[in-house]
N, C-alpha and C positions, 0 to 999 in steps of 0.2 A: 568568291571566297575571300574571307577576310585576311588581313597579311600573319595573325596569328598562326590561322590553321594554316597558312599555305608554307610557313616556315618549320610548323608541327609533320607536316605532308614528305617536307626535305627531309626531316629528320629521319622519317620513318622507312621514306625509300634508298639512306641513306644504308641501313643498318641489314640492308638485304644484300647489300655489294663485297663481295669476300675482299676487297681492298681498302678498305674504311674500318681502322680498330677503333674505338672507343670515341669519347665526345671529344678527344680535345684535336683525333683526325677529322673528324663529321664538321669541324669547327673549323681546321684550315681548308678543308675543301669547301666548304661552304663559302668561305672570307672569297678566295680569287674570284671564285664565278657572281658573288654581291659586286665585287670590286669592280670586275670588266662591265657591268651592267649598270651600277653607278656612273661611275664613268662615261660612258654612254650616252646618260640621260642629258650630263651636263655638254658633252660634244654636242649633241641637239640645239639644246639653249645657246650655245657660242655659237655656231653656224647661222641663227637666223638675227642675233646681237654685231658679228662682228663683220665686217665688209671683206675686211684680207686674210678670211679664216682659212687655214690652213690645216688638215690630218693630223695630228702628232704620233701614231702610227701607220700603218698599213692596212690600207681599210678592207682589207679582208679580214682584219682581224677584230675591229669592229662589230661590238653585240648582235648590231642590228643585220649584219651582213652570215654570222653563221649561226645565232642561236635562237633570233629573232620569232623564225619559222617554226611555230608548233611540228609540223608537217616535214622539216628538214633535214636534217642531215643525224643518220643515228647509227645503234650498233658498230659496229669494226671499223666504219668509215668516220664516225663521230673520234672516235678513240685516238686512230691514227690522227689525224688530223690534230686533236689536240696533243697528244704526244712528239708528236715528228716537226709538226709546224708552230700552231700558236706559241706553247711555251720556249722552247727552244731561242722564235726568233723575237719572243716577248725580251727572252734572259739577254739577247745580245745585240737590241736595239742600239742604234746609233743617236743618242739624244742627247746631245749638249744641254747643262743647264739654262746659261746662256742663253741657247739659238732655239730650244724647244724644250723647255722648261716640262707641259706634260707629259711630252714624253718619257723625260727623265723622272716623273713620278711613277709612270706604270713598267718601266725598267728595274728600279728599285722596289718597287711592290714585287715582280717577279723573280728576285736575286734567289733567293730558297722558297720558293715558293713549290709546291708538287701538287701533280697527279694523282691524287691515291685511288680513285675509281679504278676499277679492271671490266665494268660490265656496261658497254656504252648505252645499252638502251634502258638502264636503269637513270645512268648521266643524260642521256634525254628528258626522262622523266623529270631530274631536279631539276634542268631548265627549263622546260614545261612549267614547272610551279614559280620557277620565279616569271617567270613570263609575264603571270597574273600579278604580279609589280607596279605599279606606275610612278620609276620615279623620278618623271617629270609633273608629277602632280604634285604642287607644294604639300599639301594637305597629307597629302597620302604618305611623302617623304619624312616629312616630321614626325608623323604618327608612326613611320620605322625606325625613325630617331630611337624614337622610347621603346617599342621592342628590341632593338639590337640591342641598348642595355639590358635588357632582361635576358636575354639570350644569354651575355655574357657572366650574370649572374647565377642561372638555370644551370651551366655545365661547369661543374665544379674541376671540373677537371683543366679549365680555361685558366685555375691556379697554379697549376703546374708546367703551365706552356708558358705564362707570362705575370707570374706573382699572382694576385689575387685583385679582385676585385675592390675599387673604395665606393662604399656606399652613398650614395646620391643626395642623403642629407650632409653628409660631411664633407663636400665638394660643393655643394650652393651654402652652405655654414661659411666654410673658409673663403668662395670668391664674395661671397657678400660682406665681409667685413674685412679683406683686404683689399676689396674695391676696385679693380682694374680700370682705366682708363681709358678713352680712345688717343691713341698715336703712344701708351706704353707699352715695353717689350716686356712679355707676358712668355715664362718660360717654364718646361715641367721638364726637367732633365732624367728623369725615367718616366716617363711618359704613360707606357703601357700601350693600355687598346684607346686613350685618351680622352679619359672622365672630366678629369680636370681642365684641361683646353677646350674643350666643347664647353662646357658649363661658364668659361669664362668668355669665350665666346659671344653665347648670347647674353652672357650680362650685361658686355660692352656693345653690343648691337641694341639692344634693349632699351638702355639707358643712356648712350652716347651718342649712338651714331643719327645723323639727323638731314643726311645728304647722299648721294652715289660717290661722291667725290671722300665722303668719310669713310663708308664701305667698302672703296680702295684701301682704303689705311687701315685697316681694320682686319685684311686679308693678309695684311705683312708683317702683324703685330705678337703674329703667334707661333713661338718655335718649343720644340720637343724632340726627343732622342729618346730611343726605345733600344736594347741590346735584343732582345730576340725577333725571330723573322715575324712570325704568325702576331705578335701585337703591332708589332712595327704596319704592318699589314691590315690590321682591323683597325687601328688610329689611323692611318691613311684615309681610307673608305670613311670611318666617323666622321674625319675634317670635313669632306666631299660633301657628305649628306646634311651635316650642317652650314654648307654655302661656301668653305673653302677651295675654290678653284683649281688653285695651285698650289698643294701645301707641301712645296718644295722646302718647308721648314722644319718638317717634319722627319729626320734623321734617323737610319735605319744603321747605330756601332752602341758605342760603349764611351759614354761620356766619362768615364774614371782613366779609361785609357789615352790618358792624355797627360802632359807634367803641367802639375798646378800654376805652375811660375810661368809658363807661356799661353794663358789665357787670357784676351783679350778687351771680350766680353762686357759689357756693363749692362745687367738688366735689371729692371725696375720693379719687376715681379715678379717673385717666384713660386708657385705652390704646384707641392709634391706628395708622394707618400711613398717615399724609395724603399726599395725591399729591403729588409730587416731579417736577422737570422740567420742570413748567408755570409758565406766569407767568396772576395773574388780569388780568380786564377793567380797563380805564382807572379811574379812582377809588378803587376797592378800598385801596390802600395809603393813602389820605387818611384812612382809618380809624382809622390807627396812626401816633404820637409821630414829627415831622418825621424827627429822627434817626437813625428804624428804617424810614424807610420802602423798601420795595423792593416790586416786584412778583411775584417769585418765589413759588409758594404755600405748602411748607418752610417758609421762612422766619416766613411771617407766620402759619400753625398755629404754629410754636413759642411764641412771642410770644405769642400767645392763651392758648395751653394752658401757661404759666407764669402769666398774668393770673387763669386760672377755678380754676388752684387752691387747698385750702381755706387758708388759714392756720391756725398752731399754735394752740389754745385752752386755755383750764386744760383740763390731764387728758386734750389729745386732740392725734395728730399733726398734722402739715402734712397736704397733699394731698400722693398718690404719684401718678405719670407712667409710662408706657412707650411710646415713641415709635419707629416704626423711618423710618428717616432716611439719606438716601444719603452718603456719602462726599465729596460735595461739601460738604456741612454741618460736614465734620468740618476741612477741610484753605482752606474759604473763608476770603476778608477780607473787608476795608469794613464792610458794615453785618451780615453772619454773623460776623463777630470782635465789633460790641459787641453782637451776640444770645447769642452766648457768656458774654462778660462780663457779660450781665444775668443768664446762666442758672446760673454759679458765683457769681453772685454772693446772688441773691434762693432758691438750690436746691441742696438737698447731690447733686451730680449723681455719685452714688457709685458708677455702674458703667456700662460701656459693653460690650457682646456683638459681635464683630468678627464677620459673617458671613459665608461664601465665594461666590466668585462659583456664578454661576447658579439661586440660593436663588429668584428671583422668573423665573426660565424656565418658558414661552416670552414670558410678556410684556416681558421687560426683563431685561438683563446688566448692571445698572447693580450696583456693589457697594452693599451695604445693612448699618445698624448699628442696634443697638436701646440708646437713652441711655432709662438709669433713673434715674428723681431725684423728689426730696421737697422742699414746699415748708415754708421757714420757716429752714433755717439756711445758710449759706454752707459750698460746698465745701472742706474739707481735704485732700480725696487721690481722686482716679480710679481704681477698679480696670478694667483692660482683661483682656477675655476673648477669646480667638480661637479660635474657633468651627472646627473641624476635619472635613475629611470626612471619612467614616467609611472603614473599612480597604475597599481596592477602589473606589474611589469617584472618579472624578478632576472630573466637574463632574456639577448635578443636569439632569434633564431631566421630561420630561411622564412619562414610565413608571418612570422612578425617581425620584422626590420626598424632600424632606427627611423623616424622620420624626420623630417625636416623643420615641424613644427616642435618637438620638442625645445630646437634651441628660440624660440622666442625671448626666453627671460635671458638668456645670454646676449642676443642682440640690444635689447631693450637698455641692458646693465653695461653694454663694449662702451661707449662712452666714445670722442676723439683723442687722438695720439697727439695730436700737435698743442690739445693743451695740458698735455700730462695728463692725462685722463683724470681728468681733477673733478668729473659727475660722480667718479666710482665708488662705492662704497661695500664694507667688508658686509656681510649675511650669512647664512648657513651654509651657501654656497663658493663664497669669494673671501681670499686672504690674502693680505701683502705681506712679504719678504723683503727687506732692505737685504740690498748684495754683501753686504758685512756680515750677515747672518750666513749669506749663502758659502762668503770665502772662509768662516768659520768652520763651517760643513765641508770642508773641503769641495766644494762645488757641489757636495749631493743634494740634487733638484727633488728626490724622492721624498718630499714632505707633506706629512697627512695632513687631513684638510682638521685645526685646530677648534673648529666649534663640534664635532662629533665624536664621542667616547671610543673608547678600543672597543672596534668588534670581532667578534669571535668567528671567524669563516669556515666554512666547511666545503669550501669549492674547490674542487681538484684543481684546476690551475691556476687559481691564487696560492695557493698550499705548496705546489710544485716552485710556483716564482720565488715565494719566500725560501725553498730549500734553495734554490738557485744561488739567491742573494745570499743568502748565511756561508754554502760553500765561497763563494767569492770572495767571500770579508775574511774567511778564515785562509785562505790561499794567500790572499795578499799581508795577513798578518806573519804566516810561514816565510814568506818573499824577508820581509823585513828584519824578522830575527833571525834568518839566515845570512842578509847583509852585515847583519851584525855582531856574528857570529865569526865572517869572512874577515871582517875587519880586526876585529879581536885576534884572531887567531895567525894573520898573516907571518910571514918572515920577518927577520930583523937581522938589520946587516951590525958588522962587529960593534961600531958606536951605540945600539942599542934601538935605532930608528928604524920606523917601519919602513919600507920598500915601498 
């Protein structure tokens, strides 16, 4: 059976089990029992590679030890066992990072991880079909590489458990043109289920690595932080399946929850696509500089992710950035006009990629921009890119998706940074902004692309964005003649002067 239908197989005997509600539980049960089985494959390959190989759990717990057996162990007694035993002494494993690093990866894989099956010989049945897995077979492993993407894309509901999916041309788009290196720290501080790090991944394996001895470095070159369990959990397994070992870098909190001024950090790369739309929990923003504080989560990712990058050194750049960021980032005031101003100010934010609507459908129609920028010198000029659907194309959808070829004329036109991108030239597509224009603008990045006339839209959530924005300008215009009002109007002590 091929790996499609046998994941199609899971699904279906999935939905028979009165303990499994909807796609995004069929998706955390699915993830641990991929996970202990991944896992697995790679315990195999270490055992017969390393001379002083050592358990990193209890090998009864071990895929090959109870699930291995088509013939095995089922109903009441499959149950118990994973209820009473496995997860329990999964969650309370004794694994130093230190002294047994795997261990402490399948410790944190099972921190909130659950059970939701109640019918054991049905949970027989889905490890019967992963059974028909091999993956210790590169071939075979790769080729679930690319389904597990699509799985994750398929259950829409895997938006609601851990933001949304970034689509796969916009994740080889960005590592392709901020180029990750072998021996640089390559970081997604919302992570997800880990599009981004896997894609960067093989870029740097691809194109760098050229030794065993580089493929070490290459395994330590890539860190991520995910806030919820079940992505935290599926980027786990992601890293694994693409060759990660040990991807004790991979971090299962809340990178906000932390005070901006005690990070230490220096990284060289960063590319993300931090949830947007959400505001975090109460204190979060007490994290970050009176000034900047909001609750919006946007907001305080950017501010972070200009904080963790590397500064310039003898002989070596700033850190590079690629962020995608919604339209409200672009066109906000208040306290996203001075996150702007920190970010031209502390980052040469030297391009911006205007993307069209429907690019994150079905999760969201919100419009979305990808800001590039380098830490260490102040911006001079913005190049704007607007990103075009392709001929026939009027919005993307789940069976037509962006592809990857589209950005050809983008790469063809990105030009290098190191010499001011001095190949680039303006077209129907590309227009430069000197930053005098943009502090003009009060920082509003919101600028249409100057070679095509006003068009008249009739798309509901274009329609809806612009009410958004119009309320916004007029709230903030109230703000000010209310200051001014305040000021006017104040007390006055007996000399005549205000208070």
């Amino acid at each position: 059976m091929s790996i499609s239908s046998a994941i199609k197989s899971i699904q279906d005997i999935m939905r028979k089990d009165a303990g499994v509600d909807g796609d995004a539980q069929r998706l955390g049960q699915m993830s641990w029992l991929l996970f202990l089985k991944v896992f697995d494959a790679q315990e195999e390959e270490l055992e017969l590679e390393l001379d002083d190989y050592r358990e990193p759990i209890p090998e009864q717990f071990l895929w090959r030890n109870w699930a291995a057996d088509n013939q095995g162990i089922t109903g009441e007694e499959l149950l118990d066992f994973v209820n009473d035993e496995l997860f329990p002494q999964l969650k309370n494993l004794t694994a130093p990072i230190d002294k047994n690093p795997r261990g402490y990866v399948v410790k944190e894989a099972f921190s909130d991880a659950f059970n939701y099956m109640k019918n054991g010989t049905l949970l027989r049945q889905v490890i019967n079909k992963l059974n028909e897995i091999d993956f210790t077979d590169s071939k075979e492993r790769h080729l679930f590489g690319d389904l597990y993407e699509q799985i994750l894309k398929d259950l829409q509901s895997a938006g609601n458990a851990g933001e949304f999916y970034t689509p796969r041309a916009i994740t080889k788009f960005i590592v392709a043109v901020t180029d990750p290196k072998l021996g640089e720290s390559i970081m997604d501080p919302a992570c997800g289920t880990g599009g981004f790090l896997a894609c960067a991944f093989d870029h740097v394996k691809t194109n760098y690595v050229k030794s065993g001895e580089d493929h070490k470095t290459l395994q330590q070159q890539i860190f991520g932080v995910e806030k919820k369990q079940l992505p935290h959990l599926l980027c786990t397994t992601n890293m694994m399946l693409h060759g990660i070992e040990v991807p004790v870098q991979i971090k299962h909190g809340n990178t906000l929850n932390k005070p901006l001024s005690s990070w230490d950090d220096q990284v060289d790369v960063i590319i993300t696509n931090p949830p947007f739309g959400g505001t975090e929990e109460d204190g979060i923003e007490k994290n970050f500089p009176s000034e900047m504080q909001t609750r919006e989560t946007a907001d305080l990712f950017l501010q972070l992710i200009i904080e963790l990058l590397a500064e310039p050194s003898a002989g070596k750049e700033g850190g590079r950035a690629a962020v995608v960021l919604p339209d409200g980032t672009l066109f906000g005031e208040g306290v996203k006009t001075k996150i702007k101003k920190l970010l031209t100010e502390e980052c040469n934010l030297h391009t911006i990629v205007r993307l069209p609507n429907g690019v994150f459908n079905p999760y969201t129609g919100i419009k979305t921009n990808i800001l590039f920028f380098t830490k260490g010198q102040p911006t001079k000029d913005v190049w704007f890119y607007e990103h075009p659907y392709p001929a026939g194309v009027k919005n993307y959808n789940k069976t037509k998706p962006m592809k990857f070829e589209e950005f050809a004329t983008e790469l063809s036109w990105w030009g290098v940074e190191a010499d001011g991108f001095a190949s680039r030239v303006e077209n129907e597509q590309a227009w430069k902004v000197s930053i005098d224009d943009i502090i003009a603008r009060n920082y509003n990045l919101d600028i249409k692309n100057p070679h095509v006339g006003d068009v008249v839209s009739h798309d509901p959530q274009e329609l809806l964005q612009d009410y958004a924005k119009q309320q916004a300008d007029i709230q903030a215009l109230r703000d000010q003649l209310k200051g001014i009002l305040s000021a006017a109007l104040s007390p006055k002590d007996s000399a005549g002067e205000a208070k």
